[in-house]
C-alpha positions in Angstrom: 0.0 0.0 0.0 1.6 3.5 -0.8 1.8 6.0 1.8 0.8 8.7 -0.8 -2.4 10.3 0.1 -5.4 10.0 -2.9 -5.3 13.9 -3.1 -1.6 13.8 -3.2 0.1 13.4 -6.9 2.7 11.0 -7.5 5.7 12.9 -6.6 9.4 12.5 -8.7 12.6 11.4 -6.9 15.7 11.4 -8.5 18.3 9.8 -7.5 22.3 9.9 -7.9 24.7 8.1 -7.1 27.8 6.4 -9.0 26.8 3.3 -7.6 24.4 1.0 -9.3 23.4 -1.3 -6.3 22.6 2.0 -4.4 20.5 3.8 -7.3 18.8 0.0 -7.6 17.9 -0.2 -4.0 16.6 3.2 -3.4 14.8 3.1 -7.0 13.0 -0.2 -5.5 12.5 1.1 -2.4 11.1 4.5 -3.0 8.9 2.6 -6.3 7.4 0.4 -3.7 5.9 3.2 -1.9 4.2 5.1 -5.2 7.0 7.7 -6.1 8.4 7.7 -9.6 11.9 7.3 -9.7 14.1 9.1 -11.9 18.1 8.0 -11.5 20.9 9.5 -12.6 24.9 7.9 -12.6 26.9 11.1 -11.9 26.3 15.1 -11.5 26.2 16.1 -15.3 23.8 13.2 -15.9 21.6 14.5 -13.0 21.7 18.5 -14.2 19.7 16.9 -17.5 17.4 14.9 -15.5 16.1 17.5 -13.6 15.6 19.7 -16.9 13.5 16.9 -18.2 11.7 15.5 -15.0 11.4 18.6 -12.6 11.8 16.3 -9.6 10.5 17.2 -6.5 13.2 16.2 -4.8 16.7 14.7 -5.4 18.9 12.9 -3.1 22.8 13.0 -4.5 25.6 11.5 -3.7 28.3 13.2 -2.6 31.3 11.1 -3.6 31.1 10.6 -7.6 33.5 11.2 -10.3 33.6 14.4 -12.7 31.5 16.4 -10.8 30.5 15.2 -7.3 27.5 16.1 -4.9 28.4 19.5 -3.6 29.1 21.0 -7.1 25.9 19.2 -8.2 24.1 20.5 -5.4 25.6 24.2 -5.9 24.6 23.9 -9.8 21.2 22.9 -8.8 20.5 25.8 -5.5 22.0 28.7 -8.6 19.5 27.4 -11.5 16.1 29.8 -10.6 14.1 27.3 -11.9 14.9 24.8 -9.5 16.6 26.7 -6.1 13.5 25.6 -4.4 13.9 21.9 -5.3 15.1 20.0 -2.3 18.3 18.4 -2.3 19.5 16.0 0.1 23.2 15.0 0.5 23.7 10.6 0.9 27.1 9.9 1.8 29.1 7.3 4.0 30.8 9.8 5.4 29.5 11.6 8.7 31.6 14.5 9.4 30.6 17.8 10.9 32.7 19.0 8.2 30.6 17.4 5.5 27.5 18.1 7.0 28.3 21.6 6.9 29.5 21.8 3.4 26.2 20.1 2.3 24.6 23.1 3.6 26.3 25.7 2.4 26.0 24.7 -1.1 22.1 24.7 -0.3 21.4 21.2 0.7 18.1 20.6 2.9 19.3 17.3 4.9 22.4 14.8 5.1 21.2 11.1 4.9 24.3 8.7 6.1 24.7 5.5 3.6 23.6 2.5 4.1 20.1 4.3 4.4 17.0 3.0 5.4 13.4 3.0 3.7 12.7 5.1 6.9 15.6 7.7 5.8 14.1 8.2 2.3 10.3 8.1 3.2 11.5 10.9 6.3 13.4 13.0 3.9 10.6 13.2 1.4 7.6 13.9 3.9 9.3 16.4 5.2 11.2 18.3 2.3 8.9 17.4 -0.6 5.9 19.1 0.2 2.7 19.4 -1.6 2.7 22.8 -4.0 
């Protein structure tokens, strides 16, 4: 049973991450509970992704190759079009120091990898709200 409400669209998620296994899972996860899943393999794929899809709210890796999560992030928060979008940092590392540069290149939340459904579901009810 999805935890979206009847009055509530289907909301977009995109997701980033360099690793396959952890696009896979959270695609399933988030799938499972209604949201359309958009994923993306690195930053530059991502910045085309959100042209096309408008998510309402992306979750990025912070550790990928060419162009990594904070400059993705930073890329996203300039656009106009989508400063309000909601980004939220996953990352294996758990630093004050990262959690810090998440947000000051505009990030909403840190999630710490391996995330739970619970982390995902939690991050969208209370970032990705209802326009």
């Amino acid at each position: 049973m999805s935890t979206t409400t009847e009055t509530e669209r289907t909301k977009t998620v995109l997701v980033v991450d360099d690793s396959n296994t952890i696009r896979r899972s959270a695609e399933n996860l988030l799938k499972k509970e209604g949201f359309e899943v958009v994923t993306a393999e690195d930053g530059f794929e991502a910045l085309s992704k959100i042209m096309a899809h408008k998510p309402d709210i992306v979750f990025i890796d912070i550790m990928m190759p060419r162009l990594d999560g904070y400059q993705t992030c930073a890329l996203i928060k300039h656009n106009s079009l989508f400063k309000n979008t909601p980004v939220i940092m996953l990352s294996s590392k758990d630093s004050i120091f990262d959690r810090a540069r998440g947000r000051m290149v505009g990030s909403e939340h840190y999630v710490t990898k391996p995330f739970t459904k619970e982390d995902l579901l939690g991050a969208i009810k209370t970032y990705a709200v209802s326009s």
